[in-house]
Residue, then its C-alpha position, 0 to 999 in steps of 0.5 A: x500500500x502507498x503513502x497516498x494510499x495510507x493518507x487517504x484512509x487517514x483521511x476517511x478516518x478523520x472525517x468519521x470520528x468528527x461525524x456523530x455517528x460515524x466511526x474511524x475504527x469501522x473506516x479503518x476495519x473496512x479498509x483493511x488497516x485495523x489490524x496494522x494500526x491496532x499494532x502500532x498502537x499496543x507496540x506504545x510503551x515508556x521504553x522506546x523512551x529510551x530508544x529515542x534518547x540513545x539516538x535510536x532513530x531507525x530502530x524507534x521507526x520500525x517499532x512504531x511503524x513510521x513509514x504507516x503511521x506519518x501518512x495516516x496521522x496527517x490525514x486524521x490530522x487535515x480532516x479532522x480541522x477540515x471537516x470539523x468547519x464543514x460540520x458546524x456550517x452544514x448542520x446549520x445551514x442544511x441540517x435535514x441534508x446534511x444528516x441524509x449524507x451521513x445516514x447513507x454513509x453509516x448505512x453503507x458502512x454497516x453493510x460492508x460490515x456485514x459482509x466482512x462477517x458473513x463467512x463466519x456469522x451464526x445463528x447464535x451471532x443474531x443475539x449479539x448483534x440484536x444486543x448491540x442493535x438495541x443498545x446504540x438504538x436506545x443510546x440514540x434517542x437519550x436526550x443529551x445533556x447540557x453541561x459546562x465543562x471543568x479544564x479537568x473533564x476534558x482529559x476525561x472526555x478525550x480518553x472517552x472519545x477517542x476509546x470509542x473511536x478505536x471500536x468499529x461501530x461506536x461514534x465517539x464524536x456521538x459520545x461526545x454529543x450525548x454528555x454535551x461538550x461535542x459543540x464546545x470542542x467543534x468550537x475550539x477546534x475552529x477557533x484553535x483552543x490549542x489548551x482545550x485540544x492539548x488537555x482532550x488529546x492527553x486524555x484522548x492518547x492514554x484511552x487509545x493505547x488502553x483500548x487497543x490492548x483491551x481490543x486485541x486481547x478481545x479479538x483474539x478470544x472472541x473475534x466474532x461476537x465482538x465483531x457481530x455485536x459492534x456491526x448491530x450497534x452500527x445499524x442502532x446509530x442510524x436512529x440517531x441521525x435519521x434525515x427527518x427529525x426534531x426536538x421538543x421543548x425538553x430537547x427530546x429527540x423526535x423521529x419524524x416521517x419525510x413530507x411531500x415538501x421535504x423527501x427528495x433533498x435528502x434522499x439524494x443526499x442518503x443516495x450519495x452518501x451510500x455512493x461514497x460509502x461503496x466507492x470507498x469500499x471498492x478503492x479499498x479492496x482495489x488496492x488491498x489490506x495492508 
């Protein structure tokens, strides 16, 4: 696989895990990177320390697999700014379209997901994939908080963020809007709070590692039940980001059906987001797993 190739993943990583609803570790999952980056993550340990500080350079770089790594942190890194401005004007300007483009790309999302399991699902999977079907459905429709958030939490929301980022199927940037700080942190990466993003990157780094190493302990004892279970908590998060909803006056999330004044816009955009969903998909399989 190419640089390109790698920074162009990192780029569909980034613009996911800044969509509530989308993950970065289903991207990565289908695109064929997660075993590489789960590798990457675990080999994180204070001793390469060490090597840095005995100019261990070539060495350091094999352990973390920098000629992997550099591409696809750069292309988290660009479209996590990028997209983030594109997020916060689009859900205010277009939020029924906007929310249509993002329902398609999960949908696809999670029929890629069902067909990279499929050789292997039985019919004891269906309960966890109903399991986790249910729960991020349930998840869905908790009506988020509103909360101020102490310098201390957002090392806390970090790790919480970016843990769940890591699961195919589990949006943290979702989590995020559950407990209430995703439009405070969309702000402060738009208006580069640079000591809000440090204290949410710290917090965010030591859940990643932590979650990696609990992933492959888990991967490698129950592949398929985990793997059944996040694929139906794919197909549960699409309640959250139905095209056609709304609010009440609590903020309660309601779930509405399309009208004949307002069916077609975003069901052109759910068409494209399935079309960027099966592109990616295919670009993905054409240049192979890494």
């Amino acid at each position: 696989m190419t640089s390109a190739g790698i920074f162009m993943r990192g780029l569909a990583m980034g613009a996911a895990d800044a969509v509530p609803g989308v993950s970065g570790g289903t991207i990565a999952f289908l695109t064929g990177i997660y075993p590489r980056w789960l590798a990457v993550l675990t080999a994180l340990h204070p001793r390469l320390l060490r090597l840095g500080m005995q100019g261990q350079w070539k060495a350091l770089w094999r352990v973390l697999d920098g000629a992997f790594v550099l591409p696809l942190i750069a292309g988290i890194i660009v479209a996590l700014i990028s997209v983030a401005h594109l997020i916060t004007y689009g859900l205010n300007a277009w939020p029924e379209r906007i929310w249509g483009l993002f329902f398609g790309l999960v949908m696809m999302m999670g029929l890629g997901l069902i067909r990279q399991i499929w050789p292997g699902f039985q019919g004891r999977h269906v309960a966890y994939f109903a399991i986790g079907l249910l729960g991020s459905a349930a998840l869905g429709l908790l009506q988020p908080v509103s909360m101020e958030m102490a310098w201390w939490g957002w090392p806390l929301a970090g790790a919480l963020a970016l843990s769940a980022m890591l699961l195919p199927g589990i949006s943290g940037s979702f989590l995020l809007v559950l407990i209430g700080v995703y439009p405070t942190l969309m702000k402060a990466v738009t208006s580069g709070d640079w000591g809000m993003l440090g204290l949410f990157a710290l917090g965010g780094g030591c859940g990643l590692i932590a979650m990696a190493h609990l992933l492959r302990w888990i991967l490698a004892r129950a592949e398929m039940i985990l793997l059944s279970t996040l694929t139906g908590v794919v197909f549960g998060a699409l309640v959250r980001i139905w095209p056609w909803q709304s609010s009440d006056q609590s903020g309660t999330l309601l779930l509405n059906w399309p009208s004949v004044s307002n069916w077609l816009s975003p069901t052109l955009w759910m068409l494209a987001g399935l079309m960027c969903g099966f592109v990616m998909l295919w670009v993905s399989q054409r240049e192979g797993a890494v």
